[in-house]
C-alpha positions as CSV (number, residue, x, y, z in Angstrom):
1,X,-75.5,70.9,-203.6
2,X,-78.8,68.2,-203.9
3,X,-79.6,69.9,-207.5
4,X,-76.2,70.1,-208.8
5,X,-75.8,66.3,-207.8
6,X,-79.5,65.8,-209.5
7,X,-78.5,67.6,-212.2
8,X,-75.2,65.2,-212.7
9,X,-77.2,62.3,-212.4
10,X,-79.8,63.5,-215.1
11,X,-77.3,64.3,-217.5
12,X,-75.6,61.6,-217.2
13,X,-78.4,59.3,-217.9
14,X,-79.2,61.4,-220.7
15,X,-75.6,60.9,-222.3
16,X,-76.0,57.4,-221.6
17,X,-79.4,57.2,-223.6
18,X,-77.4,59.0,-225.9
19,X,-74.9,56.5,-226.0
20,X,-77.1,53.8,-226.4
21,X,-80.0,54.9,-228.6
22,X,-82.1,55.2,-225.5
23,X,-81.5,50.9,-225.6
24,X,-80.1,50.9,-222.0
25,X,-83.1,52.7,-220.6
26,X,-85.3,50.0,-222.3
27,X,-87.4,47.6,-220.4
28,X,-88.3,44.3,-221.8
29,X,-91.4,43.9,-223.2
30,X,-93.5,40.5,-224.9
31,X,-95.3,41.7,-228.0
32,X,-99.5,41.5,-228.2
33,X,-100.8,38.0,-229.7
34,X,-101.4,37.9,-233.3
35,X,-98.6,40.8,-233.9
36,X,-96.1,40.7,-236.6
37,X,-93.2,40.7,-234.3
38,X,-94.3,38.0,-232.3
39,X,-95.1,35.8,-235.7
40,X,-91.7,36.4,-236.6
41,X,-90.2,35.0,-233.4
42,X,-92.0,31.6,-233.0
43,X,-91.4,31.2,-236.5
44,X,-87.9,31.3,-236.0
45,X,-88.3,28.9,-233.6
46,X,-90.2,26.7,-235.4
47,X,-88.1,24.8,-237.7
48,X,-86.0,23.4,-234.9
49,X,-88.9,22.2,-233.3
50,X,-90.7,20.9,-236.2
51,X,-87.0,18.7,-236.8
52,X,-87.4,17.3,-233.3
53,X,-91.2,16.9,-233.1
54,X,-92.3,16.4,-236.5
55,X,-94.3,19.5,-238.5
56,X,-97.2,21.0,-237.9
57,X,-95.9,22.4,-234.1
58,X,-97.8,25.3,-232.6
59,X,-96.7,26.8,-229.6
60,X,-98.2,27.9,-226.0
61,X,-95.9,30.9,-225.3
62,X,-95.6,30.7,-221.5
63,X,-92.8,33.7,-221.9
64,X,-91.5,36.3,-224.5
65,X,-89.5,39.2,-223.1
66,X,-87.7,41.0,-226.4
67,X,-84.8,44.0,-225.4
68,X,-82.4,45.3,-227.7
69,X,-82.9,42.9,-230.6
70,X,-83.3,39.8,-228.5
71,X,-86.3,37.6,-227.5
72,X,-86.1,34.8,-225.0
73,X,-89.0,32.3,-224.9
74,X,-90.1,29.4,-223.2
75,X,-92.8,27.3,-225.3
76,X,-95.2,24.2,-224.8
77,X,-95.4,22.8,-227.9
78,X,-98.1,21.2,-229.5
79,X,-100.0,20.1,-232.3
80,X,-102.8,22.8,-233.8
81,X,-105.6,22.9,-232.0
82,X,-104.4,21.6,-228.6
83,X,-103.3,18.3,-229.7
84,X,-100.9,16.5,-227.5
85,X,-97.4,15.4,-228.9
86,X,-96.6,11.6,-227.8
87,X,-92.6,12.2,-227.2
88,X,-92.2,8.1,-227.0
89,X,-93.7,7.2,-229.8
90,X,-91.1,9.7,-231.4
91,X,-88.3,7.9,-230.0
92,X,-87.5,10.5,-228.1
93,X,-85.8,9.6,-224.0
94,X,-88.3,11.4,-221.7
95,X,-87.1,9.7,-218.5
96,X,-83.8,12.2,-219.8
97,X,-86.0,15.2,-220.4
98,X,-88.6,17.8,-218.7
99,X,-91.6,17.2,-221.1
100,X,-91.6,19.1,-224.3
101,X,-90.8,22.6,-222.6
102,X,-88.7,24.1,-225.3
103,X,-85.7,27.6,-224.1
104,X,-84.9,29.5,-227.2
105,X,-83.0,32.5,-227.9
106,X,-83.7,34.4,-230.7
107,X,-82.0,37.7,-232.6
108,X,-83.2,40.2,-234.9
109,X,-81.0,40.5,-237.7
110,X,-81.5,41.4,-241.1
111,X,-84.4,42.6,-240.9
112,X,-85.8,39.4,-239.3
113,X,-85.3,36.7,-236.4
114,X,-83.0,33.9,-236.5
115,X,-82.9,31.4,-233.8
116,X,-79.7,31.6,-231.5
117,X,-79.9,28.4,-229.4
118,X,-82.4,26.5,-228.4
119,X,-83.1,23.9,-225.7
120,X,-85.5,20.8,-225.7
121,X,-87.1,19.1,-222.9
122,X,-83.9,20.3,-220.4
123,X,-83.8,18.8,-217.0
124,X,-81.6,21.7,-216.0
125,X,-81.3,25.6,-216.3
126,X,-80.0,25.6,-220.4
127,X,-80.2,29.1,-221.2
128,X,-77.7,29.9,-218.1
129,X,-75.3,32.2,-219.4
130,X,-76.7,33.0,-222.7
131,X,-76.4,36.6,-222.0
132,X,-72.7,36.2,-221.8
133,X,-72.6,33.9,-224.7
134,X,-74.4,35.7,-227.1
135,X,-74.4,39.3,-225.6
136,X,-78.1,39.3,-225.1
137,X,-79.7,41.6,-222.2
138,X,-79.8,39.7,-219.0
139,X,-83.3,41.5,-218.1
140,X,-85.0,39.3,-220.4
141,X,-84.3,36.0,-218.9
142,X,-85.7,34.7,-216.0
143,X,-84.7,35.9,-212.5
């Protein structure tokens, strides 16, 4: 009875990698500094960033878990180099925001990464429920 049981489960996991291109086996995973893929996604962040904070914006990458054609990342931004970014004097309402801690959800498509949503500075939990929104995998948000 125990291997026949085993042997149900297997092959049903099996049909279910099947199903899924082996996706829903997939853990997430936050791609090696100074690889391509993770270029791609803070460059797809980027733009936004830059049209908040003003260009050039580099980022501290305190999280990057990509599954199934989705990355979510939390940033620090800053200028290159380490240089610090001076939200006042941008005019921006800091007493309304978290620092510069910047949420973004990003999606390969096309052959590339396009930014999904994006969050600035919350004071509150911004990416809750962007799996159901955008039909990301929950694994790669925080728990």
């Amino acid at each position: 009875m125990w291997k026949r049981k085993r042997s149900a489960a297997a092959a049903f996991l099996l049909a279910l990698a099947g199903l899924f291109g082996g996706q829903a086996l997939a853990a997430p995973h936050e791609p090696a500094r100074g690889t391509a893929e993770r270029r791609a996604i803070l460059d797809a962040v980027r733009p936004a960033v830059e049209g908040q904070l003003g260009a050039p914006v580099e980022f501290v990458v305190t999280t990057m878990q990509v599954e199934s054609g989705f990355a979510f990342v939390r940033l620090e931004p800053q200028r290159p180099g380490g240089g610090r970014i001076d939200a006042r004097a941008l005019g921006l309402e800091t007493d309304m925001m978290d620092g510069l801690t910047t949420y973004a959800l990003v999606k390969r498509q096309s052959g590339g990464w396009t930014l999904v949503d994006w969050a600035l500075g919350p004071t509150d939990v911004a990416w809750w429920g962007w799996w159901d929104q955008y039909g990301a995998p929950r694994d790669i948000f925080p728990h």
